[in-house]
C-alpha positions, 0 to 999 in steps of 0.5 A: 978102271980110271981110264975105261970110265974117262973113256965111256964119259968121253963116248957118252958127251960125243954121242950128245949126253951132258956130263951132269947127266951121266950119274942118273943115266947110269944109275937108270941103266944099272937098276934096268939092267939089274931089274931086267937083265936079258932085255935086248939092245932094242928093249933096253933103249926102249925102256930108256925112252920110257924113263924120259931119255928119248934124245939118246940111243944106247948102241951096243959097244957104249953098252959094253963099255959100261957093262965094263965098269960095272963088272970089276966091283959090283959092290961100287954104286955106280951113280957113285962111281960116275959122280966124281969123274 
């Protein structure tokens, strides 16, 4: 799990994120995700535009790999999970 998350923060910072900026990302994706679970790739980076992320396009495999993190322990708070990488 250590490596899957060093991977999608290292896709997230080359993709321009800042590193400080990842916990309330994910925390946004997940409570999207949760809240809207069949919104497409297109719908999902538009609501992500709408919460104020309009420099940062979701494309589909940084979503699997976050999908990814997510999946293992759903119990895990995933602004949590990403606060101590």
């Amino acid at each position: 799990m250590e490596q899957l998350t060093r991977t999608l923060v290292h896709r997230l910072v080359s993709k321009g994120m800042e590193v400080t900026s990842i916990p309330a990302f994910m925390r946004n994706l997940a409570n999207t995700i949760a809240a809207n679970p069949s919104l497409t790739l297109a719908e999902l980076n538009t609501h992500l535009q709408l919460l104020g992320w309009d420099g940062f396009e979701l494309d589909d495999y940084t979503l699997q790999l976050i999908i990814a993190t997510f999946e293992p322990d759903l119990a895990c708070d995933p602004s949590h999970c990403f606060d101590q990488t």
